[in-house]
N, C-alpha and C positions, 0 to 999 in steps of 0.2 A: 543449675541453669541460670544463665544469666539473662540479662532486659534484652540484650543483642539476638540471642537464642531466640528468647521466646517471640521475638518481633519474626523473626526470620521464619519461624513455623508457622505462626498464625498468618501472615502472607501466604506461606504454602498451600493452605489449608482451600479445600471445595468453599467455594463460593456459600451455599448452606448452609455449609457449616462452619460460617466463620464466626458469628454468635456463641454458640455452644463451644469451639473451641477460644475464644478469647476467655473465655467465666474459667474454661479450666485451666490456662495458661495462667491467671490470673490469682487464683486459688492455689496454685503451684507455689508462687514467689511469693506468697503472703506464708503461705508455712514453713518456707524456707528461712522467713524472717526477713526478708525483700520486701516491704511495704510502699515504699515510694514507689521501686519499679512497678512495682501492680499497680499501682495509684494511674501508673505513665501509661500501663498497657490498657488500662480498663479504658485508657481518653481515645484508642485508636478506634474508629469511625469505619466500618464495615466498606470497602471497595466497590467501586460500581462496576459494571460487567466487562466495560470496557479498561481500567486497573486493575482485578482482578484480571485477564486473558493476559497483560504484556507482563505480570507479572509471573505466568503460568510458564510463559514461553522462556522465560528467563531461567526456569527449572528446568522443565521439560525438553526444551532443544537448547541445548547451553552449545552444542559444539555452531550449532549457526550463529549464536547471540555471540561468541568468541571473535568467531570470524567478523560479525558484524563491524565491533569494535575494536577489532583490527586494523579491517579498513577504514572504520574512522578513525585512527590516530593516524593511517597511513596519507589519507586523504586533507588530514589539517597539513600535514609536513609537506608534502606535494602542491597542495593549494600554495602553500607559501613561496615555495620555489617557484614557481609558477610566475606568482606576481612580484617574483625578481627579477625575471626574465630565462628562468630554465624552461627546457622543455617538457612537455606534458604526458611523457611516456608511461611515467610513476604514477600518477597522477590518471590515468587511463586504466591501468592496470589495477588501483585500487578504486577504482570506480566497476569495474568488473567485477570485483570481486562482492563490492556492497551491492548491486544489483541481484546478484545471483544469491546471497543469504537471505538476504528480504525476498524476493520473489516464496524462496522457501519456510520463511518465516510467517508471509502469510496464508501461506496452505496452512498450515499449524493451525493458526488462528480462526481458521476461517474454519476447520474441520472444533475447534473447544466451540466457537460462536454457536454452528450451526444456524438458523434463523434469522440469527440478527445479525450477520457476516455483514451484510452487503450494506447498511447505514455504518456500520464500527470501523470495516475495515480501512477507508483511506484515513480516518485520525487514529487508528495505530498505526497504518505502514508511514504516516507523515510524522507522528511520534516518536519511532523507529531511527528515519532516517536523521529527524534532529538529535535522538538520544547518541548515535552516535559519535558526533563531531562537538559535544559540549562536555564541559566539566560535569556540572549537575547531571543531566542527562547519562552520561557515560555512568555514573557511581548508581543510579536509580535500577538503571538497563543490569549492571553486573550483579546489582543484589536483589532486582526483582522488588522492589520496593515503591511502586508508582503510586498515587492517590489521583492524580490529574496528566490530561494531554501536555506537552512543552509546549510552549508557543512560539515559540522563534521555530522557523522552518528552512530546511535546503541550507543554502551556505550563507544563509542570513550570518549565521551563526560563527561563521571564519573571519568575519569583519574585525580589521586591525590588526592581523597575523600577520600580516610584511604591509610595508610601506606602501602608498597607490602612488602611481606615475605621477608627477606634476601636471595637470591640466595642461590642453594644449588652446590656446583662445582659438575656436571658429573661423575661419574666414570666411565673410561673406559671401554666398552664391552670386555667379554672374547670370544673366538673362541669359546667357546662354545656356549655361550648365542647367536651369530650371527647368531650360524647354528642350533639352533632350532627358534631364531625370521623366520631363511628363511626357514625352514621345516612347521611352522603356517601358512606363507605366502600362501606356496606353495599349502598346504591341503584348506585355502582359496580358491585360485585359481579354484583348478580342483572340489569344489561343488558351486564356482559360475559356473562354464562353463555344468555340470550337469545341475544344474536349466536353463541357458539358452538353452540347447540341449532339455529338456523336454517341455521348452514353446514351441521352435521350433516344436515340435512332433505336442504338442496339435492343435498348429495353423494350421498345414497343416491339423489335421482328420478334424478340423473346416471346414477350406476352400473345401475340400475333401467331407465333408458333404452338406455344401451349393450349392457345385457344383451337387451335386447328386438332392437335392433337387430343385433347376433351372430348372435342365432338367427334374424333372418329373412335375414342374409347367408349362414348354413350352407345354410339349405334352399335357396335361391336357387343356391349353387355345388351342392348334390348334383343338382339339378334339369338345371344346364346340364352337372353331369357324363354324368350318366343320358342326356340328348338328345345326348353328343358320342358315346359309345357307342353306339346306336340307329344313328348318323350313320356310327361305322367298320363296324358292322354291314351297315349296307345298299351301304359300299362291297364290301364281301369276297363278298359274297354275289355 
């Protein structure tokens, strides 16, 4: 067994039991006459729940973690084209494809979590998304090997893959141009506040309805009350 092996197991390994299996992983390469690598493995530092899970998924769903990093190599090469000036079809298509792996990556996750899904899950599926469009990230993602979240996010991480357009200097707005952007503005404004005045309408005839309908369900159950009492009445009698 080698230091590579025995890293790659003990990653594997239940959360729990990653103590008890590091001592024996550890105890392995020392009898083998491997001492320094045990020296290396006994320094590895027990995974927090949220490294231990993307490195679960990296086992456990590999044909999604494939695709993932698919789409990200497919998505740097597309990016790049992109900001050549091709068009963005490639580049659409492997954005489809990363959306739909992750979505399914994190049901994975969210079914190992269980409990604690809902604080974990956006810094893995944002880990995720970075892991797959960077070098480090990309080797961590394939071998399931994570200690900590990436930090660089989205296409932070594409910066400097093709060339950026030359700057174009501003031109000054005219008074004119100000006071029809604030005239759009403005005609924005009063048909969002329409649509909110008209949801507000509906929701009260709702409420207004329900409420109508409550009170004809109240009289309706005192009525069928009143007739089951009549009913025990007339048996006792």
């Amino acid at each position: 067994m080698t230091l590579d092996d025995a890293i790659d197991e003990l990653y594997g390994a239940d959360l729990d039991a990653f103590v008890a299996e590091r001592a024996k992983l550890v105890r392995e390469l020392k009898e083998q006459g491997a001492k320094d690598d045990a020296a290396q493995l006994a320094k590895l530092r027990k995974p927090t729940v949220f490294a231990w899970t993307l490195n679960q998924l990296a086992r456990r769903e590999r044909r999604d973690v494939d695709l993932l990093l698919d789409a990200g190599h497919r998505l740097r090469e597309a990016q790049a084209g992109v900001l050549q000036g091709g068009d963005r079809v490639e580049f659409e298509r492997a954005r489809e494809i990363e959306r739909d792996a992750l979505r399914r990556l994190e049901r994975a996750a969210a079914r190992l979590l269980g409990g604690s899904s809902n604080t974990l899950l956006p810094k893995i599926s944002s880990t995720l998304r970075t892991a797959a469009v960077t070098e480090e990230g990309r080797e961590l993602l394939a071998r399931g090997r994570f200690v900590a979240p990436l930090e660089s996010e989205g296409f932070a991480a594409l910066a400097g893959l093709a060339p950026a357009a030359p700057a174009t200097p501003r031109r000054a707005k005219s008074a004119a141009e100000t006071q029809r952007e604030a005239k759009a503005a403005l005609r924005e404004a009063k048909e969002r506040l329409r649509e909110l005045e008209r949801a507000a309408r509906e929701a009260e005839e709702r409420a207004d309805r329900l409420e109508r309908e409550s009170a004809t369900a109240r009289q309706e159950a005192e009525e069928a009350r009143a007739a089951a009492d009549d009913a025990r009445r007339a048996l006792d009698s």
